[in-house]
C-alpha positions in Angstrom: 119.7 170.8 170.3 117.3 170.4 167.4 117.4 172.9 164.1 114.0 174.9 165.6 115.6 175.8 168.5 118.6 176.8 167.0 116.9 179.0 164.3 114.7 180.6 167.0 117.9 181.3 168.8 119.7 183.1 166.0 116.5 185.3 165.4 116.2 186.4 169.1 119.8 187.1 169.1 120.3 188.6 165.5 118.3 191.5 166.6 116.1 193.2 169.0 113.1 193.4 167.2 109.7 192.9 168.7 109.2 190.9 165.2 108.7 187.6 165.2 110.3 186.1 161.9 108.1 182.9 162.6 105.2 184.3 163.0 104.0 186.1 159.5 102.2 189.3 158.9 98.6 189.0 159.5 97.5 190.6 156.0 100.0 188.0 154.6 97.9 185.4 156.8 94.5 186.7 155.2 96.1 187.1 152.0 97.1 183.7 152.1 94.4 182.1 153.7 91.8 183.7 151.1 94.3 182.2 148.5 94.0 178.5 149.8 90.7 178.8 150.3 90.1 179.6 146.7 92.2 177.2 145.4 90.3 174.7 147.7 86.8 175.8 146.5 88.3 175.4 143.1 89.7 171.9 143.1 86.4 170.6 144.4 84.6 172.7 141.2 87.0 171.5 138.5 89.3 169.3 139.4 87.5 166.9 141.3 84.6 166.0 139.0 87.0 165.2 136.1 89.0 163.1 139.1 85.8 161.2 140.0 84.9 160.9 136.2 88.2 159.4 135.1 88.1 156.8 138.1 84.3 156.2 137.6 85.3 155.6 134.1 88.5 153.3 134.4 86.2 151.4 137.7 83.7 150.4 134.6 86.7 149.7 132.5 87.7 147.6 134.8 85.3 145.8 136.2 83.0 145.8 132.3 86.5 143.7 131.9 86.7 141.4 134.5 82.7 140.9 133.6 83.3 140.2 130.0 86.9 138.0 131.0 84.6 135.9 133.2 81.7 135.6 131.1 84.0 134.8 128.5 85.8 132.0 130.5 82.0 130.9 131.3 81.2 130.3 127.7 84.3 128.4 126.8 84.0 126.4 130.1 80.3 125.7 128.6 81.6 124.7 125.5 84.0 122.8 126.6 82.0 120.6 128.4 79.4 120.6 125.6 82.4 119.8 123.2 83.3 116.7 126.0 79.6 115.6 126.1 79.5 115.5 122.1 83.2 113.4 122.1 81.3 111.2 124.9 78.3 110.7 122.4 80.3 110.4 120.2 82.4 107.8 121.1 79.3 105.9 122.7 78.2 106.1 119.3 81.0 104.6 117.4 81.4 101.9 120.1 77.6 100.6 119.4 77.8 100.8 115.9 81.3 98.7 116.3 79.4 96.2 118.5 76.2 96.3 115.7 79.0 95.6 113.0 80.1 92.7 115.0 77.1 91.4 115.6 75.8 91.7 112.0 79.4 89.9 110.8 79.2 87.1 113.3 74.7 86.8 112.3 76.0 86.8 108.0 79.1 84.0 109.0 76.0 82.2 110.7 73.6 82.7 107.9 76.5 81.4 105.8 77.6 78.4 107.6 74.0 77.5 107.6 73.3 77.8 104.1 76.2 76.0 103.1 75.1 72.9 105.2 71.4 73.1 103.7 73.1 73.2 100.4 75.7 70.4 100.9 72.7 68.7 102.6 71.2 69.0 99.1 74.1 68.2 97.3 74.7 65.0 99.2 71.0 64.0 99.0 71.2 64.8 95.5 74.2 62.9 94.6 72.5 60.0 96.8 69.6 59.8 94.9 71.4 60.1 91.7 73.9 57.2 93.0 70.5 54.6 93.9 68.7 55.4 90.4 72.1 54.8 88.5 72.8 52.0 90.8 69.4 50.7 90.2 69.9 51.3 86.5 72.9 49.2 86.5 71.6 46.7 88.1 68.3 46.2 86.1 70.9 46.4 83.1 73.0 43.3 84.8 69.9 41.5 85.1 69.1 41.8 81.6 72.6 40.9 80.5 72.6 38.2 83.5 69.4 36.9 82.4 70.1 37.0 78.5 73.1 35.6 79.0 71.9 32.6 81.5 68.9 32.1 78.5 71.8 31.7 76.0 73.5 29.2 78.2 70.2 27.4 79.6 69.2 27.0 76.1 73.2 25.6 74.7 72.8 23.2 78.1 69.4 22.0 77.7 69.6 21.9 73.9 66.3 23.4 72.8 65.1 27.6 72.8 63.9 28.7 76.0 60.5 31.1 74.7 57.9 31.3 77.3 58.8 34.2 78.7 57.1 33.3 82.1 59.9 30.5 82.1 62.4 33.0 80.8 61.7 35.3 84.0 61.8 32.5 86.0 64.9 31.0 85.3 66.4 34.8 85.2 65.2 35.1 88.8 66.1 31.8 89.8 70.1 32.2 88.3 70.0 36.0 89.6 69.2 33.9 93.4 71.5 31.4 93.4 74.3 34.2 91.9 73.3 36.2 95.0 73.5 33.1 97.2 77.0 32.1 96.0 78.0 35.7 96.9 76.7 35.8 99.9 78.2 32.2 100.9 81.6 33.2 99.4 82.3 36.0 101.9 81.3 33.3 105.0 82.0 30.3 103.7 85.1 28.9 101.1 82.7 28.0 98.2 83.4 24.5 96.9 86.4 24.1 94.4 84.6 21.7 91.6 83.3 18.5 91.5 85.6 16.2 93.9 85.1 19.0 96.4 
């Protein structure tokens, strides 16, 4: 049996009354009634506006949160990537001045090299023409030597002073020829030992 039955059971048997323990009083049912309605009336005048107010107001909270959170999280997402796109330039940046830096080293070697050619090529043209005009020097010098010296000996073999100097010249020239001859027929030819051959 369940507990309603059994308490409905004990009343009708406790006593004979025509009262109903269940069922109350019906002044106790206005009373009551009246009571709840009141109480009703009054938790939708007082109680229910502050409700609403306090869950309009954490709802904002809430959600003016989540707003600023995400618009928060937007801004550092944008700088972030701004930050990314400065490090790219950045790096592009560096990288071409690198390259220019190369390219400026490898164009100054080059400008180098080259103008230490053109001034070796100076050097050596220089030193060239400085080696034919003291080459020239020297010889013009041997030939005054050479040619004083085959005067001296002309004049001891022939006996008598050699002073035209037209003749002087041309027995200068003609000793300087026959020097140049021998010289040249030397380096061919064994040149003759004396006399008897």
């Amino acid at each position: 049996m369940s507990a309603t039955a059994s308490i409905l059971l004990a009343a009708s048997e406790s006593g004979g009354h025509d009262e109903n323990v269940l069922i109350p009083p019906l002044s106790e049912l206005i009373i009551g009634t009246v009571a709840f309605g009141l109480l009703v009336a009054f938790f939708f005048w007082k109680v229910r506006p502050q409700i609403s107010r306090v869950y309009a107001e954490r709802t904002d909270r809430i959600e003016g949160g989540l707003a600023r959170a995400e618009a928060a999280q937007n801004e550092a997402q944008a700088l972030l990537e701004q930050y990314r796109a400065q490090l790219a330039d950045a790096r592009a940046e560096a990288g071409r001045i690198r390259e220019e830096a190369h390219s400026e080293g490898r164009q100054i070697v080059e400008e180098l090299r080259a103008t230490a050619a053109r001034e070796v090529a100076e050097l050596k043209d220089r030193a060239d023409a400085q080696l034919a005009a003291d080459r020239a020097q020297i010889v013009a010098q041997i030939r005054r030597e050479v040619g004083d010296l085959a005067i001296d000996l002309a004049s001891k073999i022939v006996g008598y002073q050699v002073e035209s100097s037209a003749t002087q010249s041309r027995l200068v020239e003609d000793f300087i020829a026959a020097l140049d001859n021998s010289a040249e027929g030397a380096g061919s030819a064994p040149a003759p030992v004396g006399p008897g051959g």
